[in-house]
mmCIF file of the C-alpha atoms, coordinates in Angstrom:
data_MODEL
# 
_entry.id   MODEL 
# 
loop_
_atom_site.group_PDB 
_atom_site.id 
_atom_site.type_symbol 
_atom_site.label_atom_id 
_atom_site.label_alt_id 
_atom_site.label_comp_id 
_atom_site.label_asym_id 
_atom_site.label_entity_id 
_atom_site.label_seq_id 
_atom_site.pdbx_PDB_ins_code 
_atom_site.Cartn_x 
_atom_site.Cartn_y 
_atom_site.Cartn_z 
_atom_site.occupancy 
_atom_site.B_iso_or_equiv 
_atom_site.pdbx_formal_charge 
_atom_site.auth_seq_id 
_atom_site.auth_comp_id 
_atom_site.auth_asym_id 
_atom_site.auth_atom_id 
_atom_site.pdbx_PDB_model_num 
ATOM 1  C CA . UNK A 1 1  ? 18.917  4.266   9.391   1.00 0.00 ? 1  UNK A CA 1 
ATOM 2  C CA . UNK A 1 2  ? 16.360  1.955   10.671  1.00 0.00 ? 2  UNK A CA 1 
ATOM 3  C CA . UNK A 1 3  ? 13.447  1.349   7.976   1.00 0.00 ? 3  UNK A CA 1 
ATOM 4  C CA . UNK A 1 4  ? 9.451   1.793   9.212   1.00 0.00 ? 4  UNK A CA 1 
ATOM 5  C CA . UNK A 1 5  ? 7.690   -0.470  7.299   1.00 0.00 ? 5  UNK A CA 1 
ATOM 6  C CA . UNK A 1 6  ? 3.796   1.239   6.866   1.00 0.00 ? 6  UNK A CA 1 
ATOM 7  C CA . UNK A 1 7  ? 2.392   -2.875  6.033   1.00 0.00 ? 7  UNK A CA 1 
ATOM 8  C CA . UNK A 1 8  ? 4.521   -5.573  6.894   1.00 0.00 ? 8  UNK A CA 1 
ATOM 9  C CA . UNK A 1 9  ? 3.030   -8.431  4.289   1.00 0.00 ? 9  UNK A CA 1 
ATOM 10 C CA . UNK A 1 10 ? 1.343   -11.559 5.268   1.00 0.00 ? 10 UNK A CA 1 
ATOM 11 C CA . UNK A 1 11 ? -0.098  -13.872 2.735   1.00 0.00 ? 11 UNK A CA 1 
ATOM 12 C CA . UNK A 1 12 ? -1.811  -16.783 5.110   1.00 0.00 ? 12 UNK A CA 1 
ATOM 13 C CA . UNK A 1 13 ? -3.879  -20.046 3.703   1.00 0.00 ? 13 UNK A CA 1 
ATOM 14 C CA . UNK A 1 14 ? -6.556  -18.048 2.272   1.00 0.00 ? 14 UNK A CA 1 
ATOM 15 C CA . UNK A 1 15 ? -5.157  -15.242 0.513   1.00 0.00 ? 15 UNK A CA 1 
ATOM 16 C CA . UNK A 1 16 ? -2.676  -18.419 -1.219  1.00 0.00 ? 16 UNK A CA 1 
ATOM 17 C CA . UNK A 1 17 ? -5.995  -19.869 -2.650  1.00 0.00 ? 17 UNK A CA 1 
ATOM 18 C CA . UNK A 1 18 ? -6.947  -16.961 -4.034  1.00 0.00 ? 18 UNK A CA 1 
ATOM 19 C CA . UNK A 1 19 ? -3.531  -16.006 -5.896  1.00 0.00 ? 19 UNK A CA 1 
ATOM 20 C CA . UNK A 1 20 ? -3.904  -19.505 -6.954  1.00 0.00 ? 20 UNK A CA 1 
ATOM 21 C CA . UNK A 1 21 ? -7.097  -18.828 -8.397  1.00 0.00 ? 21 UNK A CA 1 
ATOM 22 C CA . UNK A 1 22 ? -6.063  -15.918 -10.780 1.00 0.00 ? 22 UNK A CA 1 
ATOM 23 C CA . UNK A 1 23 ? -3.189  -18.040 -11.899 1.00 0.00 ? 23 UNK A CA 1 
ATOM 24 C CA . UNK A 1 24 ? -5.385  -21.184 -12.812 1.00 0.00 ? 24 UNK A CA 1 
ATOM 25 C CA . UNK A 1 25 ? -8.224  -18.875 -14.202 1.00 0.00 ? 25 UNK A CA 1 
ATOM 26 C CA . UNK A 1 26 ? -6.013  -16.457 -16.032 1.00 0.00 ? 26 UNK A CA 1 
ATOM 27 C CA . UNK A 1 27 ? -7.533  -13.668 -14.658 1.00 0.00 ? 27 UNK A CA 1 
ATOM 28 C CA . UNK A 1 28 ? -4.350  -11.564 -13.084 1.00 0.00 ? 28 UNK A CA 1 
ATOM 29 C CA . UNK A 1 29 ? -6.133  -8.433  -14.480 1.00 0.00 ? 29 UNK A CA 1 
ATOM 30 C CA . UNK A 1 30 ? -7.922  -5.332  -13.440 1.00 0.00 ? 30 UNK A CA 1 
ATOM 31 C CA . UNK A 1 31 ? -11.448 -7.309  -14.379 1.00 0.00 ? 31 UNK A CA 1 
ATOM 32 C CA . UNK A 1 32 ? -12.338 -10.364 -13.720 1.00 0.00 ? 32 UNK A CA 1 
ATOM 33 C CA . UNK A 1 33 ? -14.631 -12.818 -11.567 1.00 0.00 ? 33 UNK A CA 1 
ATOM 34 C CA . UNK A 1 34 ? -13.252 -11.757 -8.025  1.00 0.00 ? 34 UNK A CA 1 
ATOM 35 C CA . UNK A 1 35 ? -12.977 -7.819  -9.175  1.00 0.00 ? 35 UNK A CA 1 
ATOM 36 C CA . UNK A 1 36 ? -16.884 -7.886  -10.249 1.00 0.00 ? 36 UNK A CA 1 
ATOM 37 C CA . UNK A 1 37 ? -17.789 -9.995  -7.285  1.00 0.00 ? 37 UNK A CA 1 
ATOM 38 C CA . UNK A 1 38 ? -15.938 -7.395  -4.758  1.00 0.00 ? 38 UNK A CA 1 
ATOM 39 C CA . UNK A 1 39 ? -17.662 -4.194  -6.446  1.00 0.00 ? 39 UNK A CA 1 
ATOM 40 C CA . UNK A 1 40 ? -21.019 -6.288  -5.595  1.00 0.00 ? 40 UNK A CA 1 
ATOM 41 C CA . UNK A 1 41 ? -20.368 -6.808  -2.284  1.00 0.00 ? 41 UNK A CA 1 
ATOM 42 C CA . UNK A 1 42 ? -19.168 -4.115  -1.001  1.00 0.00 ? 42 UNK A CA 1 
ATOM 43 C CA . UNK A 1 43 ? -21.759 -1.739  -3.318  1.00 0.00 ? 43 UNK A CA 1 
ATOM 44 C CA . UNK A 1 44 ? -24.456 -3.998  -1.721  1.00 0.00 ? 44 UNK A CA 1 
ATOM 45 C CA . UNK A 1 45 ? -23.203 -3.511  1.602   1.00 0.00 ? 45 UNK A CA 1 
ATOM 46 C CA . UNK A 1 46 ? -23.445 0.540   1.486   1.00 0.00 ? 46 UNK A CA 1 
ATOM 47 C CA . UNK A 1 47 ? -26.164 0.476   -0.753  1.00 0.00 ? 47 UNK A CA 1 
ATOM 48 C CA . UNK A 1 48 ? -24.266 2.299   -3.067  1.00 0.00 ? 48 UNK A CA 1 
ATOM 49 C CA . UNK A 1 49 ? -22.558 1.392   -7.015  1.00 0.00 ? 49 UNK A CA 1 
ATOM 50 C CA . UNK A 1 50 ? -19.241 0.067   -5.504  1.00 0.00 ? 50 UNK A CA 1 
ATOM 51 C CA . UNK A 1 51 ? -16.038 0.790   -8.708  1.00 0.00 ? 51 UNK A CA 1 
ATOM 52 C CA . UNK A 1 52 ? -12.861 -1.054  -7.680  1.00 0.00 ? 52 UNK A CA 1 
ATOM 53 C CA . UNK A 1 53 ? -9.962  1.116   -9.569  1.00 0.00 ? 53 UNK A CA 1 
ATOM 54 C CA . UNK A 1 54 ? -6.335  0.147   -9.265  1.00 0.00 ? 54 UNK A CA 1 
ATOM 55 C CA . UNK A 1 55 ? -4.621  3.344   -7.974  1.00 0.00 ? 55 UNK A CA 1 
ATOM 56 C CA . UNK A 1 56 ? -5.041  5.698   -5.417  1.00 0.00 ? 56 UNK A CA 1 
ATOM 57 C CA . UNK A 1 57 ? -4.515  8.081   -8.321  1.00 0.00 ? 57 UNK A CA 1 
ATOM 58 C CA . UNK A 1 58 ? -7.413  6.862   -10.560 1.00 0.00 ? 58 UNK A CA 1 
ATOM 59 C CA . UNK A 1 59 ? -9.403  7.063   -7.737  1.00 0.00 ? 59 UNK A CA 1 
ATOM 60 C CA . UNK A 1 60 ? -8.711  10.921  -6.829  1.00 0.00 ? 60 UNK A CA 1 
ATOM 61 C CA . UNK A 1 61 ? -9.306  11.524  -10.628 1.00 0.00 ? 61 UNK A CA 1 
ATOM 62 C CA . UNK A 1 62 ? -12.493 9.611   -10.719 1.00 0.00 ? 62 UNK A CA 1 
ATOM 63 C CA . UNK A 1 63 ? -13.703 11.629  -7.534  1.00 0.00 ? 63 UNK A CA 1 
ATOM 64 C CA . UNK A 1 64 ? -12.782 14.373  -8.936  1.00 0.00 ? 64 UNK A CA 1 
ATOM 65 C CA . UNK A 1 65 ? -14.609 14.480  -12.275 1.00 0.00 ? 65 UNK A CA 1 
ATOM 66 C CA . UNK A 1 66 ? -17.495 13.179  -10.301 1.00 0.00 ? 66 UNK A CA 1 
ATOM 67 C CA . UNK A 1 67 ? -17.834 16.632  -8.597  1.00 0.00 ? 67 UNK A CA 1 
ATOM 68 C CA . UNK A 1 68 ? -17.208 18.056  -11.700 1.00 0.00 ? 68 UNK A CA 1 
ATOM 69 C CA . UNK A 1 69 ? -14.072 19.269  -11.772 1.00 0.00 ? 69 UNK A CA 1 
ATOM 70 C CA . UNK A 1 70 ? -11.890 20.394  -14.716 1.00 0.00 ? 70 UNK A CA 1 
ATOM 71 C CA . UNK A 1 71 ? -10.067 17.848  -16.275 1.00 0.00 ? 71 UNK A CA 1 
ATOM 72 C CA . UNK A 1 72 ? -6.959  19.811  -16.729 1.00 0.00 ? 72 UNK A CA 1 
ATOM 73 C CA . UNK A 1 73 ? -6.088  19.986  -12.898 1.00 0.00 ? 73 UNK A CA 1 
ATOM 74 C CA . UNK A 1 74 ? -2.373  20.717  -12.500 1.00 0.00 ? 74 UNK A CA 1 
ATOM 75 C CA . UNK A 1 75 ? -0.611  20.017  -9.764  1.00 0.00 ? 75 UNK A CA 1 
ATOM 76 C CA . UNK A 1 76 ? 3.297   18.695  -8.905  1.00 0.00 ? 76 UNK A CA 1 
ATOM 77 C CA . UNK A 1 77 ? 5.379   15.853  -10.508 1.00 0.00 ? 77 UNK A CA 1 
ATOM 78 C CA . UNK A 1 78 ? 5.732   14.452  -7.541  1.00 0.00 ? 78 UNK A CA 1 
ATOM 79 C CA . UNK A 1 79 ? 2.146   13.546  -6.192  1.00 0.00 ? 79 UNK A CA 1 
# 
């Protein structure tokens, strides 16, 4: 069976620089200059507080108790 690939990866000049970056800086975190500068940036640009999380699944909880819902949601294993 032939694979689909949803993202084939490409890593060019610029996105090398800035790899190299977190590796010289030691910031290869969840925080860091580049996180806080991103949340600026694009807050800024939709005049809104911009919160860079690291999952898709942080981000549904984080949505979610921002309209308030119960913390206790239950839902499948396999989400």
């Amino acid at each position: 069976m032939k694979r689909i690939l949803l993202s084939v990866p490409h890593m060019g000049g610029l996105e090398q620089g800035f790899v190299a970056d977190a590796f010289a800086s030691n910031w290869m975190s969840t925080v860091g200059p580049n996180v806080t500068a991103f949340e600026h940036e694009f807050g800024d640009r939709l005049g809104v507080t911009a919160v860079a999380l690291v999952s898709g699944t942080a981000a549904i909880h984080l949505g979610l108790r921002a309209l308030g819902a119960d913390p206790e949601i239950r839902s499948s294993a396999r989400v």
